[in-house]
C-alpha positions as CSV (number, residue, x, y, z in Angstrom):
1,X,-3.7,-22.8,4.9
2,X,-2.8,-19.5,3.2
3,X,-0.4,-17.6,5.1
4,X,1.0,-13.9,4.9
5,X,5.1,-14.3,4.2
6,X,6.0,-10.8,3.5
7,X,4.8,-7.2,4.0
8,X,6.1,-4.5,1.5
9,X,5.5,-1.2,1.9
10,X,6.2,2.5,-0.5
11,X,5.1,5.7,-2.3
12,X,2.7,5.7,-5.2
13,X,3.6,8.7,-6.7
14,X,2.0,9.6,-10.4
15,X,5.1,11.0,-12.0
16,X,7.0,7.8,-11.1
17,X,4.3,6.1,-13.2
18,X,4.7,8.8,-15.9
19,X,8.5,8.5,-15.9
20,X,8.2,4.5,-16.7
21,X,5.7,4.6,-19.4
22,X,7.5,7.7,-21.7
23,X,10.8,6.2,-21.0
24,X,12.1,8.5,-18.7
25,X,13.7,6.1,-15.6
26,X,17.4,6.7,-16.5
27,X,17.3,10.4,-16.8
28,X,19.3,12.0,-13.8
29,X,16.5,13.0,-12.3
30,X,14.8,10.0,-11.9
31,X,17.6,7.2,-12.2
32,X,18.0,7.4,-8.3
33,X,14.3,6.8,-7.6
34,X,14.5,3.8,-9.8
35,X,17.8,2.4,-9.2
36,X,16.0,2.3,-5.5
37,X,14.0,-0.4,-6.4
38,X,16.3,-2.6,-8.0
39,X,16.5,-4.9,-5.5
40,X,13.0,-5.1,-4.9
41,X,12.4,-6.1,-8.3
42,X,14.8,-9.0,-7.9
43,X,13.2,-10.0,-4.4
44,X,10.0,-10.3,-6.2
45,X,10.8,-12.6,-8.5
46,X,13.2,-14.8,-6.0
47,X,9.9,-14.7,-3.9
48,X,7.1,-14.9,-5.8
49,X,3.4,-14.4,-4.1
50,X,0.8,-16.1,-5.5
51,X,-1.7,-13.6,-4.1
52,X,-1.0,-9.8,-3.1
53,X,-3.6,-8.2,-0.6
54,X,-3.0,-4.0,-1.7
55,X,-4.0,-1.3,0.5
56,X,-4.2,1.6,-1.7
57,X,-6.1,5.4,-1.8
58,X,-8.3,5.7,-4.7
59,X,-8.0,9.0,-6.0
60,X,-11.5,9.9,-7.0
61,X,-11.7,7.7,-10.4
62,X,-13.6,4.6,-9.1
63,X,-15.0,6.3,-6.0
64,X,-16.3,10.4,-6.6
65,X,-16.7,12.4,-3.8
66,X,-20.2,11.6,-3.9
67,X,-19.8,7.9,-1.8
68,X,-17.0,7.5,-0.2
69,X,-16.3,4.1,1.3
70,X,-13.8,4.1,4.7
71,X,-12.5,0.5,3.6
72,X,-13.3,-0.9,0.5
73,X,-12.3,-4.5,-0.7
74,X,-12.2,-5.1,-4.5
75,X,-13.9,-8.7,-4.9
76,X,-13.7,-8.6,-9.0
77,X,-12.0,-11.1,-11.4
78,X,-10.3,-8.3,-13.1
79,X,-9.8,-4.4,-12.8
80,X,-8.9,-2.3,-15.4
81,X,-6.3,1.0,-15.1
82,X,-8.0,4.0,-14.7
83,X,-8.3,7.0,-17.0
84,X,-7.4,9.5,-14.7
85,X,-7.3,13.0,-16.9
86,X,-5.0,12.2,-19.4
87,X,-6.0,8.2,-20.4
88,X,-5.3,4.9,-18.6
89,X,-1.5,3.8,-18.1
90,X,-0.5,1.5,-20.8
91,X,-0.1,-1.2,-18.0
92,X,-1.6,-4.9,-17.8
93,X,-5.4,-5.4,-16.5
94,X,-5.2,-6.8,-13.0
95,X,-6.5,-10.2,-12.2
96,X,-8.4,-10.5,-9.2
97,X,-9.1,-13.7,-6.5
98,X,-12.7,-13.2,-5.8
99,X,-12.5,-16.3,-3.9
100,X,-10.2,-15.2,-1.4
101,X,-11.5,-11.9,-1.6
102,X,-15.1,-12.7,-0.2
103,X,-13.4,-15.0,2.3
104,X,-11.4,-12.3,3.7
105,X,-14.6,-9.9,3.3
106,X,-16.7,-12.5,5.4
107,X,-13.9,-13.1,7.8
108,X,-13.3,-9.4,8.8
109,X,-17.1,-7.9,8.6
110,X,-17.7,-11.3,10.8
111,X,-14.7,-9.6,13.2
112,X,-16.8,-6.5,13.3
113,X,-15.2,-4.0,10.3
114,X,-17.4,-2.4,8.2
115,X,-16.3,-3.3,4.5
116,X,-17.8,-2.1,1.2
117,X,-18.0,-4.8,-1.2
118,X,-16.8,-3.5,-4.8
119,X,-17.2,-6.2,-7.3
120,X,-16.2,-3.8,-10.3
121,X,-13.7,-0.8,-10.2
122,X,-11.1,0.7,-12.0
123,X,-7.8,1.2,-10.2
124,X,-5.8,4.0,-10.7
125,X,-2.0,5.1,-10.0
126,X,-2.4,4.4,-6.3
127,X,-2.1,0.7,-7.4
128,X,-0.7,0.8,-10.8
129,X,2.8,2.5,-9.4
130,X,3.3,0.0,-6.5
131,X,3.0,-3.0,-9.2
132,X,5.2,-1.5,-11.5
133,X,8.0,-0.2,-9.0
134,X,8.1,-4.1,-8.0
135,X,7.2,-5.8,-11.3
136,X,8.5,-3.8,-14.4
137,X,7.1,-3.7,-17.5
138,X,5.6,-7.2,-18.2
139,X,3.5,-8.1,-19.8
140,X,1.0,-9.7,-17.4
141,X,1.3,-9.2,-13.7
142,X,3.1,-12.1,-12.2
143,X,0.5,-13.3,-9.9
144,X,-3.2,-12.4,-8.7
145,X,-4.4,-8.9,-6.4
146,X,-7.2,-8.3,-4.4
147,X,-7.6,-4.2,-4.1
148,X,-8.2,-2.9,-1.0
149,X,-9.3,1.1,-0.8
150,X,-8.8,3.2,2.5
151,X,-10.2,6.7,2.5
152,X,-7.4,9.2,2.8
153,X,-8.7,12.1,0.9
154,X,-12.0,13.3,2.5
155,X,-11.9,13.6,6.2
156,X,-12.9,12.2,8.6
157,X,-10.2,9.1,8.0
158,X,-9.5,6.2,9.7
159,X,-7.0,6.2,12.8
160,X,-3.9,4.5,12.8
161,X,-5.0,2.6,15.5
162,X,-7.8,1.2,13.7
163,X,-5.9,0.7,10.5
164,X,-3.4,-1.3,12.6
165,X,-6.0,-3.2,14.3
166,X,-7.9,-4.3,10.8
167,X,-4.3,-5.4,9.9
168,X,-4.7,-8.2,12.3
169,X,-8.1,-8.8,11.1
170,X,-6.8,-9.5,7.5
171,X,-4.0,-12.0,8.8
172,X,-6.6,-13.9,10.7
173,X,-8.8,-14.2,7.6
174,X,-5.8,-15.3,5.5
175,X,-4.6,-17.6,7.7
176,X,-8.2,-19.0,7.8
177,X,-8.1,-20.1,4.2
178,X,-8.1,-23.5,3.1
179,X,-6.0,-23.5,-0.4
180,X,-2.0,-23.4,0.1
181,X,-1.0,-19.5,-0.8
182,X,1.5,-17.5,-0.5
183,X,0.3,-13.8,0.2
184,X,2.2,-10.6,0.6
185,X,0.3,-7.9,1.9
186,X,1.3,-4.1,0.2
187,X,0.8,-0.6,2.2
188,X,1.0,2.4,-0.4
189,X,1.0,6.2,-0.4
190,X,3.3,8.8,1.2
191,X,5.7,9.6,2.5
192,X,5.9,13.4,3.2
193,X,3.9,15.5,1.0
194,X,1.4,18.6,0.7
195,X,0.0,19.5,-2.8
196,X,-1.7,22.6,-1.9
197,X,-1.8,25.6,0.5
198,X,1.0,27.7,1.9
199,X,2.9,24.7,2.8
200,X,2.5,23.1,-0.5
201,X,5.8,21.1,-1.9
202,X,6.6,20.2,1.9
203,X,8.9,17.0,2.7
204,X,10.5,16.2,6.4
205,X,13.0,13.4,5.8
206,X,13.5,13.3,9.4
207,X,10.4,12.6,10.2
208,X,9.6,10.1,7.6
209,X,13.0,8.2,8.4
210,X,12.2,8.3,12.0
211,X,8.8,7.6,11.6
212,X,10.2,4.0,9.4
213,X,12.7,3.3,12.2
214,X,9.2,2.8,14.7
215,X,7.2,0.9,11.8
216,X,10.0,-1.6,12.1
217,X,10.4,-1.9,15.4
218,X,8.2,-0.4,17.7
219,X,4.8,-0.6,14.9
220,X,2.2,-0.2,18.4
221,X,3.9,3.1,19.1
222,X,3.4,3.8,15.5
223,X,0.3,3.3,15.3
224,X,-0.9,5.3,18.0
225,X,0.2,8.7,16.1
226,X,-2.4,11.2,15.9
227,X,-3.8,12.6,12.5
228,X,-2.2,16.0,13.8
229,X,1.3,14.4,13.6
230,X,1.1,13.8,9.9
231,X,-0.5,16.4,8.9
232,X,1.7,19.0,11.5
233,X,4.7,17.1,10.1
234,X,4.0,15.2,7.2
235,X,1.7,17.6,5.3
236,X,-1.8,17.2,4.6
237,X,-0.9,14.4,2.4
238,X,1.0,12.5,4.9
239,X,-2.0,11.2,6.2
240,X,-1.7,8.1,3.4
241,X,0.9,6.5,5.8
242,X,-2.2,5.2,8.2
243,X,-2.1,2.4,4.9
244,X,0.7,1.0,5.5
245,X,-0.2,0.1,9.1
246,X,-2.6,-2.2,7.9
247,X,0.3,-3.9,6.5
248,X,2.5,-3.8,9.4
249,X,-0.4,-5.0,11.7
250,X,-1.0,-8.3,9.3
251,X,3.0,-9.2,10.1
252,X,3.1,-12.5,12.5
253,X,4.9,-10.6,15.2
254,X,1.7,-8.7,16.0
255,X,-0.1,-10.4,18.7
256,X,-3.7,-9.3,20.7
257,X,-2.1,-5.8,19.0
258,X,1.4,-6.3,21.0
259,X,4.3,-7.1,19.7
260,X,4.4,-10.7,21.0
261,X,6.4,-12.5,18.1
262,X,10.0,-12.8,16.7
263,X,10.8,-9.8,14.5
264,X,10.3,-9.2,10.8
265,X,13.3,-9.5,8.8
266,X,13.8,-6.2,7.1
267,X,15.0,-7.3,3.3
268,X,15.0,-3.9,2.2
269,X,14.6,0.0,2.8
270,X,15.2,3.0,0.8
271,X,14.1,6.6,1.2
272,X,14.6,9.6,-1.7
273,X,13.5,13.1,-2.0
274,X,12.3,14.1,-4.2
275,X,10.4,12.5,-6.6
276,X,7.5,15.2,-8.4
277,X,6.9,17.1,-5.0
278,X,6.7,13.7,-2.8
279,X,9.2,12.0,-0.5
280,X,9.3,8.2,-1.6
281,X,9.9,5.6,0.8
282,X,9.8,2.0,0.2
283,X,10.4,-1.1,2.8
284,X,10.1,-4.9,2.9
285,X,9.5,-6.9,5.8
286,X,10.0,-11.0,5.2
287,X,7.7,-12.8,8.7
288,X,9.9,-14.9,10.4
């Protein structure tokens, strides 16, 4: 069966897409945020997926705010980078697995979550960023990617609690598949951030390190954080961090929603401020 080895998690900030395509990674400004990711780069290739499931925010380039799905799985063969303003990154077309897609699409509407089917989409930095952080520059993607968009833009969003909950709901369709894969499931957006208002440019590294210690360890506790917590202390940005509790709720030790399992091994975790006017954070969990 296909199984779910790993869980990685971090920001998807533009400018850290900007900075890689003009060039920019070892300026002083941005070599730190890089250099952060060196390992994960490394990781990626020692432990190639065959398949990544990415939770991502689109941000309003394949949905307007005209239709605005909650949950949204990309079921395509390929997706093409977005033009968001100022032309499509000069990155590689991403290959889909429709197959496992519309498996993971029955098996989860069947468990009673309301999916939208997209079967064509651009995808924009949310996704982009995340692939290059962990891939590079190649020249093809290393392995196949099934989108998966969560409204975090136009409230009303979805709760962490159910976030976490459709987490479980994607491991049990994975682990429902017949062919052999490897799957790592990605949770992007975040940390810390507000781009507008009187509190615009806001970032709370304690909070968004304390709030990585409970993802890791105590993920139910986590889950159960109000929307007024992120916003309150995150900014109104924050509230991308719901994504990556669909992540953490797809790791084995996640049982009935209890921790009930032995605990992820955490490969690696890195937190930097700032990067444009966003904290990044970035995590990888390996299921034992």
């Amino acid at each position: 069966m296909a199984r779910i080895t790993a869980s990685v998690f971090t920001s998807h900030v533009p400018a850290i897409g900007a900075a890689l395509d003009l060039g920019k990674t070892q300026e002083d400004y941005w070599k730190p945020v890089f250099a952060g990711y060196d390992f994960s780069k490394q990781w990626m290739k020692d432990n190639p997926p065959d398949v990544i499931f990415l939770v991502f925010n689109d941000h309003a380039t394949a949905f307007s705010l005209e239709m605005i799905p909650t949950f949204a799985i990309g079921t395509a063969a390929d997706y093409q980078p977005a033009d968001e303003g100022w032309g499509p990154r000069p990155v590689p077309k991403v290959i889909g697995h429709p197959d496992l897609a519309a498996h993971i699409a029955q098996s989860v509407i069947q468990q009673d979550f309301d999916l939208t089917i997209v079967n064509k989409m651009d995808v924009d930095h949310g996704l982009t960023v995340p692939l290059s952080l962990m891939c590079g520059q190649p020249q093809a993607w290393p392995c196949q990617v099934i989108p998966f968009a969560v409204n975090v833009v136009q409230y009303p969003v979805p709760s962490g609690r159910r976030c976490f909950q459709l987490g479980q709901a994607i491991r049990k369709a994975v682990e429902s598949y017949d062919d052999d894969l490897n799957v790592h499931i990605w949770g992007t957006g975040g940390m810390s951030h507000q781009l507008q208002g009187a509190r615009a440019g806001l970032i709370n590294r304690e909070w968004d390190n304390a709030w990585l210690d409970k993802l890791i360890a105590d993920p139910v506790a986590c889950a159960n954080t109000p929307h007024i917590d992120y916003v309150r202390e995150a900014g109104s940005e924050g509230i991308e961090l719901v994504m990556w509790l669909i992540a953490r709720g797809a790791m084995s030790d996640i049982v009935d929603g209890k921790v009930q399992g032995p605990a992820p091994t955490v490969k690696h975790r890195f937190y930097h401020v700032p990067a444009s006017n966003t904290a990044v954070g970035h995590l990888i969990l390996e299921n034992n």
